[in-house]
MDTraj code that builds the backbone (N, CA, C; nanometers):
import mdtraj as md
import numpy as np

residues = "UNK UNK UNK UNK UNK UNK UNK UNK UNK UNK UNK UNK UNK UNK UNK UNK UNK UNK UNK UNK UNK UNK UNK UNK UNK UNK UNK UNK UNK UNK UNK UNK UNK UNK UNK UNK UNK UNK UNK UNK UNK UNK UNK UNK UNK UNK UNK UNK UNK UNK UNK UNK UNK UNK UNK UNK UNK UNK UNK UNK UNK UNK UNK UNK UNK UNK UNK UNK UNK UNK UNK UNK UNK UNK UNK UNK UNK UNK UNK UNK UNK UNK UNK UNK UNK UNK UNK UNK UNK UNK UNK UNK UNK UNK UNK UNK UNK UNK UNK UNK UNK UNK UNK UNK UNK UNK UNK UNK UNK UNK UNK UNK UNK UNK UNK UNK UNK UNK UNK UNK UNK UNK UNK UNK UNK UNK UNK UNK UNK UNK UNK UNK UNK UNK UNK UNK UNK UNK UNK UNK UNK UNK UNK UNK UNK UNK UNK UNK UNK UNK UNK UNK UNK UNK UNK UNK UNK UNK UNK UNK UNK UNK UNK UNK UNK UNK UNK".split()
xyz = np.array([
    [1.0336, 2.8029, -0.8188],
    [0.8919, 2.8161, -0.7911],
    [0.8157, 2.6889, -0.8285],
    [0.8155, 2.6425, -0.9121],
    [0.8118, 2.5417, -0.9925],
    [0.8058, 2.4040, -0.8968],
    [0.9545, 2.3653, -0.8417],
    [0.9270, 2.2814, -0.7343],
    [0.8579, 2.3039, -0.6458],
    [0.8374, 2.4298, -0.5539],
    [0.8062, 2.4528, -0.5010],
    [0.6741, 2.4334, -0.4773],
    [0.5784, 2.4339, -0.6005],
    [0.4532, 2.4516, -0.6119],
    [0.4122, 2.2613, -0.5884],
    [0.5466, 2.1893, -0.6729],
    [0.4778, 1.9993, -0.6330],
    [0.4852, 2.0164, -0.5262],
    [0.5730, 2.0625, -0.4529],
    [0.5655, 1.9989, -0.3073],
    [0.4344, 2.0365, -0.1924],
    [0.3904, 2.1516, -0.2397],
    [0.2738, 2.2205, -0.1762],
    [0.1573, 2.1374, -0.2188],
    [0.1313, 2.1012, -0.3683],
    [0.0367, 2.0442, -0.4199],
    [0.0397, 1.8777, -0.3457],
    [0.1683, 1.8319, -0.3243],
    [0.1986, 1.7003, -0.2731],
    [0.1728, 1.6882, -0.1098],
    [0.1971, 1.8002, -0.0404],
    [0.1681, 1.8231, 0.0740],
    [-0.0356, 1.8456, 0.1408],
    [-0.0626, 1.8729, 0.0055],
    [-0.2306, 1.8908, -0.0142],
    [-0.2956, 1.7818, -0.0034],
    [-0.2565, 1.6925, -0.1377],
    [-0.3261, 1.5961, -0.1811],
    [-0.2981, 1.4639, -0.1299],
    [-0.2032, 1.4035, -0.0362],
    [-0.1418, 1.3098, -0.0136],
    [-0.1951, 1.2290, 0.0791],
    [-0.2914, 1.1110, 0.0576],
    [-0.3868, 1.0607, 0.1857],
    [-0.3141, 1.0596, 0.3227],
    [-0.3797, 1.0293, 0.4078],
    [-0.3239, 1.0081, 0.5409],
    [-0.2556, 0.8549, 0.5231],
    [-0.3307, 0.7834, 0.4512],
    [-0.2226, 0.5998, 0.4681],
    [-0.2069, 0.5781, 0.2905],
    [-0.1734, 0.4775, 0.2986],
    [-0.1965, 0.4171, 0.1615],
    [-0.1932, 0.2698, 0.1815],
    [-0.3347, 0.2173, 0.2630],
    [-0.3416, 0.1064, 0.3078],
    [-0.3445, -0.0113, 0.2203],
    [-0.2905, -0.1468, 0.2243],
    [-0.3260, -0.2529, 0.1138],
    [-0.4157, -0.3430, 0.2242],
    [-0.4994, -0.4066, 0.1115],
    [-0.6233, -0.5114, 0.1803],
    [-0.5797, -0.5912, 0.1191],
    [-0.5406, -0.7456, 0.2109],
    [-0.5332, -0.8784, 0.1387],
    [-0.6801, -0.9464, 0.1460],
    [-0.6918, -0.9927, 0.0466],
    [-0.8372, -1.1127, 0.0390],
    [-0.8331, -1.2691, 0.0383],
    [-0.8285, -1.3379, 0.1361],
    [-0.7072, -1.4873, 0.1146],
    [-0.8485, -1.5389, -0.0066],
    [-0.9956, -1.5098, -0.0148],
    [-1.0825, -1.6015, -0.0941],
    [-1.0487, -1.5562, -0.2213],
    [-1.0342, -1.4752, -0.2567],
    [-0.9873, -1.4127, -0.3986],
    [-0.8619, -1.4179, -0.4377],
    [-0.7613, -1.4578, -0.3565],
    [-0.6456, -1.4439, -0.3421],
    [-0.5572, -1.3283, -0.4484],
    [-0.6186, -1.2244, -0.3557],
    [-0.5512, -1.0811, -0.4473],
    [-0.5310, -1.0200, -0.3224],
    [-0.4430, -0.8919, -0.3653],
    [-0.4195, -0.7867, -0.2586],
    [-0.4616, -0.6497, -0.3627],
    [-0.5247, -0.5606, -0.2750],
    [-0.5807, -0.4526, -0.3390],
    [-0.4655, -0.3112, -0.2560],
    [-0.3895, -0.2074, -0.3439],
    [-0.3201, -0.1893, -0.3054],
    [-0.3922, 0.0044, -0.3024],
    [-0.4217, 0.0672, -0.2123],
    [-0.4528, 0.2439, -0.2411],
    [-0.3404, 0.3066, -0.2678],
    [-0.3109, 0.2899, -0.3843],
    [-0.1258, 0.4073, -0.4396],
    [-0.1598, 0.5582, -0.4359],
    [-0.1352, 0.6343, -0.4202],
    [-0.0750, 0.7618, -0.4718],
    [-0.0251, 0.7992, -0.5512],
    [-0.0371, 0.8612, -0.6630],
    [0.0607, 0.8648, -0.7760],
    [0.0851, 0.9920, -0.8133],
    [0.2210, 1.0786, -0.8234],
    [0.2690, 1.2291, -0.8336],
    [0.3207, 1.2103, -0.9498],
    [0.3637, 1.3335, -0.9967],
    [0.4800, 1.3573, -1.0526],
    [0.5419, 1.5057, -1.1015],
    [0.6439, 1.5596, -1.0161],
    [0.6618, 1.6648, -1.0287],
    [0.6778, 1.7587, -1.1822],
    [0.6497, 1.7160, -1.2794],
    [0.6688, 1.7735, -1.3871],
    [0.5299, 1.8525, -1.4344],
    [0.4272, 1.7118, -1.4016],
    [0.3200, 1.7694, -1.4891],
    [0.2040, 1.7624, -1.3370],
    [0.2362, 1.8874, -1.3178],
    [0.1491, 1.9235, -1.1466],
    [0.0043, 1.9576, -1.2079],
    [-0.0177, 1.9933, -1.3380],
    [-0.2238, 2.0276, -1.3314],
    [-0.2816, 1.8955, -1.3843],
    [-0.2038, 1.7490, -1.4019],
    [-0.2805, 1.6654, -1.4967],
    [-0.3247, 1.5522, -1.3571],
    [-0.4653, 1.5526, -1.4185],
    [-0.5129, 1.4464, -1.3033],
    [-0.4619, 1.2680, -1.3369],
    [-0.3919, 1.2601, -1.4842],
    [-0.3569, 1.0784, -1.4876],
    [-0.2513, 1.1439, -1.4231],
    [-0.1292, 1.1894, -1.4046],
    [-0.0416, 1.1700, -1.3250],
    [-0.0449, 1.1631, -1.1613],
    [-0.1696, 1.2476, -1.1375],
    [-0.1457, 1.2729, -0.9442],
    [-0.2829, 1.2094, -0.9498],
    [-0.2796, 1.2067, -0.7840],
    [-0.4182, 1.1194, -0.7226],
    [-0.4131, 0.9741, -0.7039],
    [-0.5109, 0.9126, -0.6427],
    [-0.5118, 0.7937, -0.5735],
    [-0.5851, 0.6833, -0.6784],
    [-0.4845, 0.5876, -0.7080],
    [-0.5618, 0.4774, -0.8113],
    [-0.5299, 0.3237, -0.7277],
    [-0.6412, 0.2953, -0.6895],
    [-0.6372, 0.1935, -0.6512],
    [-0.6080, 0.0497, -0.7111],
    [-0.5454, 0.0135, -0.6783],
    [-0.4853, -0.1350, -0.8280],
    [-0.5533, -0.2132, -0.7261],
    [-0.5568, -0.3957, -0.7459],
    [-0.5703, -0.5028, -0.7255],
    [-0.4694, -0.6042, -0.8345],
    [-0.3975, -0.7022, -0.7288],
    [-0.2730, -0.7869, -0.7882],
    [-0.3102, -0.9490, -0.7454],
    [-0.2959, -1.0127, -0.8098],
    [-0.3011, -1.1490, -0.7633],
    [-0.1531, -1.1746, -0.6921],
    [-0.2233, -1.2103, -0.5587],
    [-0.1330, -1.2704, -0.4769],
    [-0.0341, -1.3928, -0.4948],
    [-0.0702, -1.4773, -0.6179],
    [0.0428, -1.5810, -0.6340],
    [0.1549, -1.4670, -0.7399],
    [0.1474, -1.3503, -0.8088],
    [0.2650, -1.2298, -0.8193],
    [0.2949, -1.1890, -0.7547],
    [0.2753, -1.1583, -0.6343],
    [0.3523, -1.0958, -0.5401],
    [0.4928, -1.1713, -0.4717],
    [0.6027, -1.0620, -0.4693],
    [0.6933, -1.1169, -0.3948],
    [0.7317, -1.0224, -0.2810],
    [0.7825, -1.0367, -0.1866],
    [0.8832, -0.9444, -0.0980],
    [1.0231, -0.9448, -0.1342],
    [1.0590, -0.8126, -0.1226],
    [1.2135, -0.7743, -0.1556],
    [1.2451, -0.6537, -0.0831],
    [1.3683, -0.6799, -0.0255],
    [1.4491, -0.5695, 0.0359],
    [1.5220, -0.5032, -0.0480],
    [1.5350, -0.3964, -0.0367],
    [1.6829, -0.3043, -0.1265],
    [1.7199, -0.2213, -0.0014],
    [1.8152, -0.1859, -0.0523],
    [1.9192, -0.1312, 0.0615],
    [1.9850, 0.0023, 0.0034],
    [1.9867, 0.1207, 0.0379],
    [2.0565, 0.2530, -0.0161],
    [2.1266, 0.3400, 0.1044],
    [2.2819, 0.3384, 0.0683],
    [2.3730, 0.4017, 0.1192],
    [2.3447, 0.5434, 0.0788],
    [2.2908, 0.6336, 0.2031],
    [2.2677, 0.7917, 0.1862],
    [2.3917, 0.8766, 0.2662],
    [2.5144, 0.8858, 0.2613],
    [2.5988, 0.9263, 0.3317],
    [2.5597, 1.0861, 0.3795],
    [2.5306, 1.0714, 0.4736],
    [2.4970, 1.2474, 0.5500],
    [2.3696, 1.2526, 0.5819],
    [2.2901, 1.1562, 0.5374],
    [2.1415, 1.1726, 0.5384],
    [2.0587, 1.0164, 0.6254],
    [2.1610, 1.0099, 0.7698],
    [2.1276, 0.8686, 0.7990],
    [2.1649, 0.7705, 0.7865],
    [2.2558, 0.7747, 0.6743],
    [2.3406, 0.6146, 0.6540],
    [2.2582, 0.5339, 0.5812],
    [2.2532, 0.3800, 0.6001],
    [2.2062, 0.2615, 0.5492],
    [2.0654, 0.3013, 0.5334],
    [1.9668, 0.3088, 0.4475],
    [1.8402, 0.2711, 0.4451],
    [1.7597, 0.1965, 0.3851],
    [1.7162, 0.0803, 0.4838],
    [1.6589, -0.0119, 0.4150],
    [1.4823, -0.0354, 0.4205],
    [1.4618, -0.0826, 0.2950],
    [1.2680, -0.0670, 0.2699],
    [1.2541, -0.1718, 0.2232],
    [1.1390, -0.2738, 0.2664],
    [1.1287, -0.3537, 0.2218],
    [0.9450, -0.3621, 0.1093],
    [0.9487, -0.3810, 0.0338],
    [0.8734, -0.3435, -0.1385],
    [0.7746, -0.4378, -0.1472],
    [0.6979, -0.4293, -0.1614],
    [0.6306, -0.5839, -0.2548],
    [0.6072, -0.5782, -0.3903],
    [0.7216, -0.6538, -0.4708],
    [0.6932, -0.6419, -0.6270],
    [0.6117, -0.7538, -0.6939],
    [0.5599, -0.6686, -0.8020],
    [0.4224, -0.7422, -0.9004],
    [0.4588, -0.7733, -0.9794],
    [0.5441, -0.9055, -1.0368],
    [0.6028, -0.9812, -1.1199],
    [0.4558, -1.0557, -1.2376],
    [0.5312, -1.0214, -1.3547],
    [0.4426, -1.0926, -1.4695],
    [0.4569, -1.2162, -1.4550],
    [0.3266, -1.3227, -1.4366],
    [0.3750, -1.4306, -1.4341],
    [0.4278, -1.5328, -1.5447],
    [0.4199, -1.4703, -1.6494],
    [0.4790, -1.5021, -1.7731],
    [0.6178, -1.5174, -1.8169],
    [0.6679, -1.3606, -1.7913],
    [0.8078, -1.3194, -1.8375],
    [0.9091, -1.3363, -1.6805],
    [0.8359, -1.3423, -1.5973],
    [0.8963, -1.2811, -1.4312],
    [0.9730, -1.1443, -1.4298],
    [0.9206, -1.0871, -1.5212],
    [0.9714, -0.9464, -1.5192],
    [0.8398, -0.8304, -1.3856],
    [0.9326, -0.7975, -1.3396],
    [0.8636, -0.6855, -1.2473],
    [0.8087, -0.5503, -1.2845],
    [0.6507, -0.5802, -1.2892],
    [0.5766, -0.4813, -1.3296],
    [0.5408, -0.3078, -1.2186],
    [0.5182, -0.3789, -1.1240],
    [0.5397, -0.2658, -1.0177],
    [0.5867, -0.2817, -0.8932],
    [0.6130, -0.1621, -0.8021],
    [0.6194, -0.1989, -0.7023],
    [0.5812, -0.1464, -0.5646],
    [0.5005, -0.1878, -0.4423],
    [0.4847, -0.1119, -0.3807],
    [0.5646, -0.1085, -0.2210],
    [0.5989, 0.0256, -0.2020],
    [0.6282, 0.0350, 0.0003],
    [0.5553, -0.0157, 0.0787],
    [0.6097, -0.1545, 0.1396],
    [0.5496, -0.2232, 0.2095],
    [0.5700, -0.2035, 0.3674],
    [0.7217, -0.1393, 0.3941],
    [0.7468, -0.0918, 0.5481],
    [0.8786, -0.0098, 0.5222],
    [0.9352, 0.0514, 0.6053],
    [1.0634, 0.1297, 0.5957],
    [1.1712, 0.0603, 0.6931],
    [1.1373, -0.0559, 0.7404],
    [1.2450, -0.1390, 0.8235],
    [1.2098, -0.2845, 0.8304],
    [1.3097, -0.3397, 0.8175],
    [1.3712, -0.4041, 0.7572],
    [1.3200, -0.5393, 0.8569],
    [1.3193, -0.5092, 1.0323],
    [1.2828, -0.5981, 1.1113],
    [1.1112, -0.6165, 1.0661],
    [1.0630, -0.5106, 1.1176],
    [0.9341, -0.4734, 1.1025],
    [0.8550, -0.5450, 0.9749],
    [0.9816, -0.5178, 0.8422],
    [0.9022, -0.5830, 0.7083],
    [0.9204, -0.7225, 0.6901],
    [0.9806, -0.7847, 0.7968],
    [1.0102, -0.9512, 0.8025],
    [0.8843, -0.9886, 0.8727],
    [0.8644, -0.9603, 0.9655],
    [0.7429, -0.9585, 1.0672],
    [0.6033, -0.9552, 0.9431],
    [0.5862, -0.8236, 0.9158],
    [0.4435, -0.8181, 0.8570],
    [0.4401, -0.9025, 0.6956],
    [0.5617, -0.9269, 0.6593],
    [0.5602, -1.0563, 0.5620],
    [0.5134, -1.1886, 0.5888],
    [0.5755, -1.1974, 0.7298],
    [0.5280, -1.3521, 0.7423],
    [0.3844, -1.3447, 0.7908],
    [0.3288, -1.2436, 0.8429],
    [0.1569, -1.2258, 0.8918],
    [0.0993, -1.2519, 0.7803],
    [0.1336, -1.1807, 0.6537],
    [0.0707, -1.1505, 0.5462],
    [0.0557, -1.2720, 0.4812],
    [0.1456, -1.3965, 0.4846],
    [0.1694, -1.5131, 0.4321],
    [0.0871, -1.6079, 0.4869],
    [0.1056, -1.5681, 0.6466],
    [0.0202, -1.6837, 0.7418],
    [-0.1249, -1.6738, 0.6926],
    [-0.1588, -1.5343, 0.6949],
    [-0.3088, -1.4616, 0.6847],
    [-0.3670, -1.5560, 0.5421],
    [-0.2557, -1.5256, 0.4843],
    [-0.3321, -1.5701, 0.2780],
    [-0.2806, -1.7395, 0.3089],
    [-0.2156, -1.8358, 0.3408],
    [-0.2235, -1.9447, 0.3507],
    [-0.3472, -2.0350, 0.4412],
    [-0.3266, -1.9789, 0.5477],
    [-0.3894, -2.0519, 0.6507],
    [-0.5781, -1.9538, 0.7369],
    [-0.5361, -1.8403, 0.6903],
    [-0.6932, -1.7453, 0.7323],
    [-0.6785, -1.6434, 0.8697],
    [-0.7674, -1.6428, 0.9071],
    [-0.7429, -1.4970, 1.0246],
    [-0.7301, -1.5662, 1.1430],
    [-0.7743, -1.6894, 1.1555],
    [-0.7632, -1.8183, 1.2730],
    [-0.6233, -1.8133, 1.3346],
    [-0.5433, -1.8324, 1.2156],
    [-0.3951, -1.8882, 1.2589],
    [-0.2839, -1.7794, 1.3042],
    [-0.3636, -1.6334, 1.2722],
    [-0.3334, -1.5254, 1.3160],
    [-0.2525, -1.4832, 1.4755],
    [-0.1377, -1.4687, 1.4999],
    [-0.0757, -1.4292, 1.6554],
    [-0.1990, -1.3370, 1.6928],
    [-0.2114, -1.3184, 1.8464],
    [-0.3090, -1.2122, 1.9205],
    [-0.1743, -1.1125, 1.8867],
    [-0.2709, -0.9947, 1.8649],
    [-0.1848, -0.8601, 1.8574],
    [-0.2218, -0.7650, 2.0062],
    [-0.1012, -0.7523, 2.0312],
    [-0.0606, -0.6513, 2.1419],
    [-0.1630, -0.5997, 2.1347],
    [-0.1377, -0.4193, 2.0147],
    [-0.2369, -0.2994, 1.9705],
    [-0.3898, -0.3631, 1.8961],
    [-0.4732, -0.2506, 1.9498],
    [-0.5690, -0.3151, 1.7986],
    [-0.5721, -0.2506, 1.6981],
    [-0.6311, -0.2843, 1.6086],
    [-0.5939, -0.1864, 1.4582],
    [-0.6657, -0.1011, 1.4753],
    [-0.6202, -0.0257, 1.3923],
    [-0.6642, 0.1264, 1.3662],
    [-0.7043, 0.1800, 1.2781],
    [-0.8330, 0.2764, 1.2940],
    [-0.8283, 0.3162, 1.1886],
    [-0.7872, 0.4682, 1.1605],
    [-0.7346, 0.4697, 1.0269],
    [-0.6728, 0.5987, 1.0261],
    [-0.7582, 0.7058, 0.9948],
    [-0.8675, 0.6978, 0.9379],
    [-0.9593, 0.8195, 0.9149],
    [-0.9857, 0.8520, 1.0362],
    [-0.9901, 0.8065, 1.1435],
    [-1.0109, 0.8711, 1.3029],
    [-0.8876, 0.9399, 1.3002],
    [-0.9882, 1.0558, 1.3337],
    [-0.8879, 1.1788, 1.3785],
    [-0.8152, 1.2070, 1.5365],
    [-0.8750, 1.1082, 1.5913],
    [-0.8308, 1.1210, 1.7458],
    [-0.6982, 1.0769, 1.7633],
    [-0.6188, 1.1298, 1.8021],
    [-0.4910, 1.1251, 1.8314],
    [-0.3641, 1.0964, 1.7253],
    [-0.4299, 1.1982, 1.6245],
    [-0.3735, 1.2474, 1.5265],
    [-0.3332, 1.4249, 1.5096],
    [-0.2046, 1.4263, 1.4589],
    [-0.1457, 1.6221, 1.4963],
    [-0.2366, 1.6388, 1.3884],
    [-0.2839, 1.7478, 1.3954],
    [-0.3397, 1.9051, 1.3687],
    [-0.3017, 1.8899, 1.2539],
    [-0.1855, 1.8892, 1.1281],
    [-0.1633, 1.9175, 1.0157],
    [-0.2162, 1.7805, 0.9339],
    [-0.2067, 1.6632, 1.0254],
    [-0.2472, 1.4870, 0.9995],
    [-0.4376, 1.5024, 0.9516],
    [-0.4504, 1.5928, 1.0379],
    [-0.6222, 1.5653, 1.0083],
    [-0.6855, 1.6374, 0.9149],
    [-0.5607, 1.7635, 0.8421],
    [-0.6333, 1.8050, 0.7150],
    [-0.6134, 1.6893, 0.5923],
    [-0.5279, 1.6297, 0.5897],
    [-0.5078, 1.5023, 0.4704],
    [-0.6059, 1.4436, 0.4650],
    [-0.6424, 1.3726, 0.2522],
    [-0.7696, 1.3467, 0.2565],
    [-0.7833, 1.2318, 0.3129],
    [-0.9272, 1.2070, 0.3883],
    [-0.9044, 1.0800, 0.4018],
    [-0.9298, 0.9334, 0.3214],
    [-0.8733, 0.8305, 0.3585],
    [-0.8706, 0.7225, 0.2590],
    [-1.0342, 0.6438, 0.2287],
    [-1.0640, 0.6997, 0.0876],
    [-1.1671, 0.6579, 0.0120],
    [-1.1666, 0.5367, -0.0786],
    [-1.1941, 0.4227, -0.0281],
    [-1.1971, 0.3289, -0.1824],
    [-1.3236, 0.3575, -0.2553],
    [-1.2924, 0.3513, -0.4265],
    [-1.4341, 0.3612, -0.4694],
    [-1.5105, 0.2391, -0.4661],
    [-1.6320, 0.2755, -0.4802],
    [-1.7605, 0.1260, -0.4480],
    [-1.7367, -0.0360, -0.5127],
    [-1.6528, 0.0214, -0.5953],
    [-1.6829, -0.1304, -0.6802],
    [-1.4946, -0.2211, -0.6011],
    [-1.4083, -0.1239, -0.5864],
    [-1.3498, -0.1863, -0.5120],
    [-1.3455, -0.2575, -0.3574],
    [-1.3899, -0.1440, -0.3227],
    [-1.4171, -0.1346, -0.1508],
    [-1.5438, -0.3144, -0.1371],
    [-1.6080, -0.3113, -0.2265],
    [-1.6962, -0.4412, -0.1957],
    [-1.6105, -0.5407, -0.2368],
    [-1.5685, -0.5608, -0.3844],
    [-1.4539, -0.6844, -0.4122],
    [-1.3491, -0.7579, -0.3124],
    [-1.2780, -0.5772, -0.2485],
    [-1.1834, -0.6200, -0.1724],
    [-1.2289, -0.7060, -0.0020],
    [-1.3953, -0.6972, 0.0007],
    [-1.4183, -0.7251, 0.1495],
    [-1.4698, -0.8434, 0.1356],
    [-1.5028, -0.8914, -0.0071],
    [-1.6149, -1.0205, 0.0107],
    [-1.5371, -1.1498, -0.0512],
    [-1.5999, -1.2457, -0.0437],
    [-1.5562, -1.3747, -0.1563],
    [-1.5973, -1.3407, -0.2515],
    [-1.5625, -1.3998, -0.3325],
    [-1.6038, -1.4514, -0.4986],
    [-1.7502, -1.5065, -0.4770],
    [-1.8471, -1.4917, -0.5511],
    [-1.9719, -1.5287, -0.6246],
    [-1.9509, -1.6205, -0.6914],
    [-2.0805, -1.7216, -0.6832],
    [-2.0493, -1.8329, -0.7670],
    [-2.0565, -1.7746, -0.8858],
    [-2.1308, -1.6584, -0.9692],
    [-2.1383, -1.5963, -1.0594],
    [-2.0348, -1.5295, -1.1522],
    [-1.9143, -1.4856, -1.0335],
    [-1.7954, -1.4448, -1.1043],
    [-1.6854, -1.5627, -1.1449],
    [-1.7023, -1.6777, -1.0748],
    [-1.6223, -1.7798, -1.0759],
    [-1.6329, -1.8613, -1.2243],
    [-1.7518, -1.8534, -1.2921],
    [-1.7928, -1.8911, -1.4104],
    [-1.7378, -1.8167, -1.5240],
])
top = md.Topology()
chain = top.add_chain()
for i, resn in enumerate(residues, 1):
    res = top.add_residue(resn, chain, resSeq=i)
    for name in ("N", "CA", "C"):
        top.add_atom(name, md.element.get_by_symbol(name[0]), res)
traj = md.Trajectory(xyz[None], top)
């Protein structure tokens, strides 16, 4: 029963994305996590959405690779880990894509984007999307909450630096 009840509670609470915003002027990436944990299902520090922000010269890309025999075979995800820049020990990490082609691709966008700006950017096929639109999303997709940054992030993550904060 017990499990039963995270997975219902996880099936409730679980945004529709868990989008990251890069900022090339700030040079951070602001990441919307999710955070569960099936043990302790009534405590709000364990579940719910905490938005971090990482400086982009910590960030790395990394693949891992897990042999699931019966369940698909090979599966590979490619991560972006938040290395201390001190120790180079890896502080967190987040799901950056679930394939492997796909996470080579949006690595090097992500690189071009924070080196060079939105200029040097390829034209994209699709246009982006946003996911709180419910249009052409299934029926069970549009009860999930949708993705809220709170105020003090949602402005950081969209603007430059102030000469005020730079001091």
């Amino acid at each position: 029963m017990w499990v039963v009840s995270a997975f219902v509670r996880l099936d409730l609470t679980l945004p529709r994305d868990e989008p990251i915003r890069f900022n090339r002027l700030r040079r951070k990436i602001y990441v919307y996590k999710f955070r569960y944990h099936y043990l302790y299902l009534l405590s709000r520090r364990h579940w719910g959405v905490k938005p971090v922000a990482y400086n982009w010269d910590d960030i790395t890309a990394e693949v891992y690779r897990v042999y699931a025999p019966g369940h698909g075979g090979l599966i590979e995800n490619v991560m972006l880990s938040v290395r201390n820049p001190e120790t180079d020990e890896v502080i967190d990490r987040v799901l950056f894509t679930e394939d492997l082609h796909r996470g080579e691709a949006y690595w090097a966008i992500a690189r071009l984007f924070m080196q060079q700006g939105p200029e040097a950017l390829p034209a994209f096929v699709h246009p982006s999307r946003d996911w709180n639109d419910d249009n052409g999303l299934s029926h069970m997709h549009c009860l999930a909450p949708k993705v809220h940054w709170p105020e003090d992030i949602d402005r950081e993550s969209r603007t430059a630096p102030s000469e005020v904060e730079d001091q």
